[in-house]
N, C-alpha and C positions, 0 to 999 in steps of 0.2 A: 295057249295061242302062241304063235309062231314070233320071234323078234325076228323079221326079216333084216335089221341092222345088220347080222351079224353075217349074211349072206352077198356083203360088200356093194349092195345098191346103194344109186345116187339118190341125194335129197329129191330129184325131181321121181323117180320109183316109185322111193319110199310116200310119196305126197300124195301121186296117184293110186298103192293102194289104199290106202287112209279114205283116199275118197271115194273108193270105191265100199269098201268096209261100209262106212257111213252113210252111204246111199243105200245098202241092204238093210240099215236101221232106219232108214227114211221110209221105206216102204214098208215096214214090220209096224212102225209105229203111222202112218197115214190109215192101215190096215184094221190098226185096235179101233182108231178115232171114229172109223166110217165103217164098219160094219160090228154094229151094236143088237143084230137081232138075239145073240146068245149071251147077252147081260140084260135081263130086266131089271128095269130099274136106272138104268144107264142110258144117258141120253147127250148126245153133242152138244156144246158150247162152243158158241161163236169167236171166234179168237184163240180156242185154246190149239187145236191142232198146228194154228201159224205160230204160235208162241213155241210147242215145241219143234216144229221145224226149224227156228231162228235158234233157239238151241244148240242144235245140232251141225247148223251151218257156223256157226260158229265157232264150233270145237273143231270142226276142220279146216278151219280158214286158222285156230290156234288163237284166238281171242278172247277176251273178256266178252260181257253182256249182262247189259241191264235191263230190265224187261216192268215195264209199269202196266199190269193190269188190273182193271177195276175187282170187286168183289161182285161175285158169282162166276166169274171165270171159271175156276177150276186152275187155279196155278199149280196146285200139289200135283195134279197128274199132268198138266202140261212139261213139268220139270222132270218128275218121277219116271213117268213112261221110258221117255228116252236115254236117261239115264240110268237106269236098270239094264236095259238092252245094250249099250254102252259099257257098263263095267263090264255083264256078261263078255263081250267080243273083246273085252281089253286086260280086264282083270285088275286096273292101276285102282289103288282108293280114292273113294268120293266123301267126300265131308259136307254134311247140312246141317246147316247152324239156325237155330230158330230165337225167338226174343222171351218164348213161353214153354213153359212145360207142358200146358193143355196141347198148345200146337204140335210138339212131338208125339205125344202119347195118341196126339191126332193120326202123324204120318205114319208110324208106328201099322194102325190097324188100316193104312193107305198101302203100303207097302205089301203088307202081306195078303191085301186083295189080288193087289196088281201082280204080284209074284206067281198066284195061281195061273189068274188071265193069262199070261206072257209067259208063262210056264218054264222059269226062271228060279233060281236055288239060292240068291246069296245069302249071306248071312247078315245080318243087320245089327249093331251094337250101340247100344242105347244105354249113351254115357250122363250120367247124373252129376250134378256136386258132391262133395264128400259128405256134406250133413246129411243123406237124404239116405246113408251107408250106417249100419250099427256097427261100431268095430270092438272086435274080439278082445282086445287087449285092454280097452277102456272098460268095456262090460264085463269081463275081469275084475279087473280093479274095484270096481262101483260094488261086485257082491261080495268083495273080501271083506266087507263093511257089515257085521253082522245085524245089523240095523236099516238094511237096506229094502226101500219098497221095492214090488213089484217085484222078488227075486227069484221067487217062484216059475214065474213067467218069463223073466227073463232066462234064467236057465233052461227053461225050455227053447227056448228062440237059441239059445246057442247052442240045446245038442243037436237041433234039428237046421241047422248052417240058414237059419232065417235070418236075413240080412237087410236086405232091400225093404226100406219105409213102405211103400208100396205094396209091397207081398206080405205085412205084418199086417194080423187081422186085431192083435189087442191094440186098444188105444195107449197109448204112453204119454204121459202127458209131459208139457216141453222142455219144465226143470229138469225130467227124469234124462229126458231123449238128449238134453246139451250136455249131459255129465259121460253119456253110451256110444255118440256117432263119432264117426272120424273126425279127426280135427290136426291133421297135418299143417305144418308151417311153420313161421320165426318161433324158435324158440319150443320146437315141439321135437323131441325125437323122432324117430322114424321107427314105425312099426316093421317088426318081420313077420307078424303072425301070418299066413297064408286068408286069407277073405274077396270076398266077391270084389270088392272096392280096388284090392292091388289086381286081383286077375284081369278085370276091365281094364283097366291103365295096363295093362302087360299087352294085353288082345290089339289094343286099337293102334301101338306100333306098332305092330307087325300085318297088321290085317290088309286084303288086297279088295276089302268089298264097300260097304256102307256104312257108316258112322254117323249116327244119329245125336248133337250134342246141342248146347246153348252158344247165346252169339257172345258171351262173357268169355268161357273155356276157349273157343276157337283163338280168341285173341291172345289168350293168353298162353296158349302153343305159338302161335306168329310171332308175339314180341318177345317169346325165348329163343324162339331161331334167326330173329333179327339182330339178340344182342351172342349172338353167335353160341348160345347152351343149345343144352339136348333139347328141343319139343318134347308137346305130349301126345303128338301124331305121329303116325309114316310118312318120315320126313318125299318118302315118293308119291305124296295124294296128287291126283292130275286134276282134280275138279272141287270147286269150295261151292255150296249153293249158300246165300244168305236170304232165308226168307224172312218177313216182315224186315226188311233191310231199310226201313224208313225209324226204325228204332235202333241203330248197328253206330251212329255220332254220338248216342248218350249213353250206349254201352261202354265203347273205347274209352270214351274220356271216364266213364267209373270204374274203367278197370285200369287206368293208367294215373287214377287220382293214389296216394299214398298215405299212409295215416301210419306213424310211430309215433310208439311212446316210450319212453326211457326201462320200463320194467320189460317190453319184449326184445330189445333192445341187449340190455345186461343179459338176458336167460340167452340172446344167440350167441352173444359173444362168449360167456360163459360154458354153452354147449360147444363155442369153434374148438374148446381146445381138448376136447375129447376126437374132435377128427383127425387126430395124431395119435400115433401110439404113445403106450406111454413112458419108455426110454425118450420121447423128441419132446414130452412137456416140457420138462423146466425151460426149452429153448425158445418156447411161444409164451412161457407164464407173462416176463415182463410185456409183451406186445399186446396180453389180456390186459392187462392191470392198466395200459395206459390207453387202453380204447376207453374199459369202463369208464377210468376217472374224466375222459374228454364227454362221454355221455353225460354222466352224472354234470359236470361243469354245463353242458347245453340246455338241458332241461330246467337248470337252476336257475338260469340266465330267463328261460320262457317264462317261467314261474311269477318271475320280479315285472316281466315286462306283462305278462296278462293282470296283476298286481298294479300297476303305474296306468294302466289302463280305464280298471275300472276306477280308482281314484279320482287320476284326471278329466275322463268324462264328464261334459254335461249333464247326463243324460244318465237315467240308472241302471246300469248294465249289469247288477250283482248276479243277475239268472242268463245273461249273455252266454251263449256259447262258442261266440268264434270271433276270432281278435286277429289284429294286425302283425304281422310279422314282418319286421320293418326292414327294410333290405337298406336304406342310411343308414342304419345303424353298425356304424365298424366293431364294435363290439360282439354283435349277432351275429355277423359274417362270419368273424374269427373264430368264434367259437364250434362254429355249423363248420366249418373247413378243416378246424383240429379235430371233430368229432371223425368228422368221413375220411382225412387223410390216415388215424390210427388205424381206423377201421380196415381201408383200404392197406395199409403194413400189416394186419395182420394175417389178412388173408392172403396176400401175396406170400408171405411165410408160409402158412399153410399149405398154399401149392407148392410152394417151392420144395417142402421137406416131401410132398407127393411124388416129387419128380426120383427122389432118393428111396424109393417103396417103404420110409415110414410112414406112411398115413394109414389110420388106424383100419384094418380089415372090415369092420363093422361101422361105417358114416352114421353119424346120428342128427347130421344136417338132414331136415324136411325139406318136401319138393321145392321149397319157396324159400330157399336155402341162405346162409350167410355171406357166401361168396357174390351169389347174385344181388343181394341187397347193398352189398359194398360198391359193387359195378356202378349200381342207378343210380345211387346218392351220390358217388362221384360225377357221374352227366351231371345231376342236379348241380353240382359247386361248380363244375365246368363250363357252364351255360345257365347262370341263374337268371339272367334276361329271358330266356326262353320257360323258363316255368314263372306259375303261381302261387306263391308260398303263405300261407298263414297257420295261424294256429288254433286246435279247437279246444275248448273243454270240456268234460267227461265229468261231473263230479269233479271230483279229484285229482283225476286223470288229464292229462296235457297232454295234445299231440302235437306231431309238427306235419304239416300235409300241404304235399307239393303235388301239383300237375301242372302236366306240358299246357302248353298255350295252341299250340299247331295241332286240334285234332285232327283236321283235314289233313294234314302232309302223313302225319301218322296213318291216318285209313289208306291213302294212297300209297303209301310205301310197302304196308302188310299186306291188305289185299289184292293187290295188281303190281305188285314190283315181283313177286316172285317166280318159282316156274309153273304152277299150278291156275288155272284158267278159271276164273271167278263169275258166278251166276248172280247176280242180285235181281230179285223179285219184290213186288211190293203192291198192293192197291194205291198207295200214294209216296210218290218219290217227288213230285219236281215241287218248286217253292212258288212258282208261276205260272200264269198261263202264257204270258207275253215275253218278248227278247227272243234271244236264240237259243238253240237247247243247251248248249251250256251253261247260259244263264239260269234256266229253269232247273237242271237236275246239279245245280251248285250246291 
């Protein structure tokens, strides 16, 4: 398709053919909706053909839209339709983010009806979590173990590049599958092995078509291009659709809740200094040694204080899981600010020696990397009025777990501050019937 930009038209041109473009998809898709004699089985729904008109008209007017309609609409081909014929004529990426995996694997065999119908080719990438991935290098690992079950079978799944949960017909059961799937992040190297899991993640930057993902993932591509990192999108997607978008407020705030604990913690800081070559260690050793010991000093401090807790209590809290994390407390302060300021020197060191091409050719920082987690704990200590900090326990284990307070500014900022034109759908979005629609879809 043609970028007329580059043929020195005015905005007002360029505007009118955009509209015009979009009026030949208005007719293509009024077309599907109202002549259904060559689909049996297919029949009109009331509302849906206006819904994807509003669509449509929207995307050429260059705005967002929110669309509440009930169940039995047909929301999936009132979005779909038009948005299919849409990349076709444009080609930029579309990203649909759903709350379920049913509901994908739903759109999934929506898409590929509607692609015959509309007789339409793209390609559709249908992104999963990492656990849902076997990864080569841990299933490796797992059958180096000459005592290992299931290895039989398992090495069958790896000569025959079977990967995807999904496409695996043995049962594995979940001790086996938590020891086999990918599990990138703090404190986890980063695989090179070649697998379906990194191709995906390769494909869907670059991709100009459809991306099929959860409403967790999409967030967590926005809040890395918010804190100015790489996404794990094409940074050019022109269209986000969120459906079941009535579940999309208690995604964010749990993808934007944090939970550290001192042992993932030491393993990143531990791993930072392998992302140096290693002539530049010994210049990062001491900025190691004094992040550890401000961790280990944080954790000590939680320890004593989830300790004094259950003590001091009334009440018997010996099986309590989650405790105060007392922001009067100048001693917790100080200690949570030396922890995140070393942190924070270390990793500025580590850029910095980046900037001088020592940094190690092989990163063994995972996508959920050390640098990034230094950024957010410093917001955190920067604006500790603006989060909520407490602490959980694990057994053993002690976390320290902070979330923002503003999810609203946060939705507002990701999905409509950017340049990409945002769909939200839902059979139930507003909190009222009465006020004004602001009030209702608040």
């Amino acid at each position: 398709m043609l970028d007329y930009s580059i043929f020195g038209l005015s905005n007002e041109e360029l505007n009118k053919i955009r509209a015009s473009r979009i009026y030949s998809i208005s007719e293509r898709v009024s077309t599907f909706f109202w002549n259904t004699d060559d689909r049996p089985g297919f029949e009109e729904r009331e509302g849906q053909q206006d819904m994807a008109l509003e669509i449509l008209d929207a995307l050429k007017r260059n705005q967002h839209i929110l669309v509440e309609a009930g169940v039995g609409i047909g929301k999936s081909y009132a979005y779909l339709v038009p948005l299919l014929l849409y990349n076709q004529a444009y080609r930029k990426p579309i990203v649909i983010a759903t709350s379920t995996i049913a509901l994908q694997e739903q759109l999934m065999g929506d898409i590929d009806y509607l692609k015959r119908q509309l007789r339409v080719s793209q390609n559709v990438i249908f992104v999963k979590g990492q656990t849902n991935y076997l990864c080569v290098k841990r299933t490796e690992e797992y059958l180096n173990n000459k005592n290992a079950d299931m290895a039989e079978e398992l090495s069958e799944l790896l000569s025959k590049k079977c990967q995807d949960r999904a496409d695996i017909k043995v049962s594995i059961p979940p001790h086996i599958w938590d020891q086999i799937c990918v599990r990138y992040g703090r404190g986890r190297r980063t695989c090179h092995h070649r697998c379906q899991y990194r191709d995906t993640r390769v494909l869907i930057r670059y991709t100009s078509e459809i991306v099929l993902c959860n409403q967790d993932f999409l967030t967590v591509h926005l809040l890395k291009e918010d804190r100015l990192n790489e996404g794990l999108l094409n940074p050019g997607t022109e269209v986000i659709v969120v459906d079941e978008a009535h579940n999309l407020e208690n995604k964010v705030r749990s993808v934007t809740t944090e939970r550290i604990n001192q042992s993932s913690l030491e393993k990143m800081i531990e791993e930072a200094l392998y992302d140096v070559g290693s002539d530049a260690r010994p210049q990062v050793e001491s900025y190691v040694q004094a992040a550890a010991k401000a961790t280990s000093n944080f954790f000590q401090y939680l320890r004593g204080q989830v300790q004094r807790q259950i003590t001091e209590s009334p009440q018997n809290m010996k099986y309590a899981d989650r405790f105060f994390f007392k922001k009067e407390d100048p001693k917790a302060i100080s200690l949570l600010k030396q922890m995140t300021g070393t942190a924070k020197d270390l990793s500025e060191e580590i850029q910095l020696l980046a900037l001088f091409g020592v940094r190690s050719s092989s990163t063994t920082i995972g996508p959920d990397g050390f640098h990034e987690w230094a950024d957010r704990l410093t917001d955190v200590v920067e604006t500790l009025d603006d989060y909520l900090l407490w602490i959980e326990k694990r057994g053993n284990l002690i976390e320290f777990v902070h979330c923002p307070r503003n999810t609203k500014e946060i939705i507002s900022r990701l999905y409509f501050g950017g340049s990409a034109r945002t769909i939200l759908t839902s059979a139930t979005l507003t909190n009222s019937s009465t006020g004004s629609l602001q009030e209702q879809y608040s």
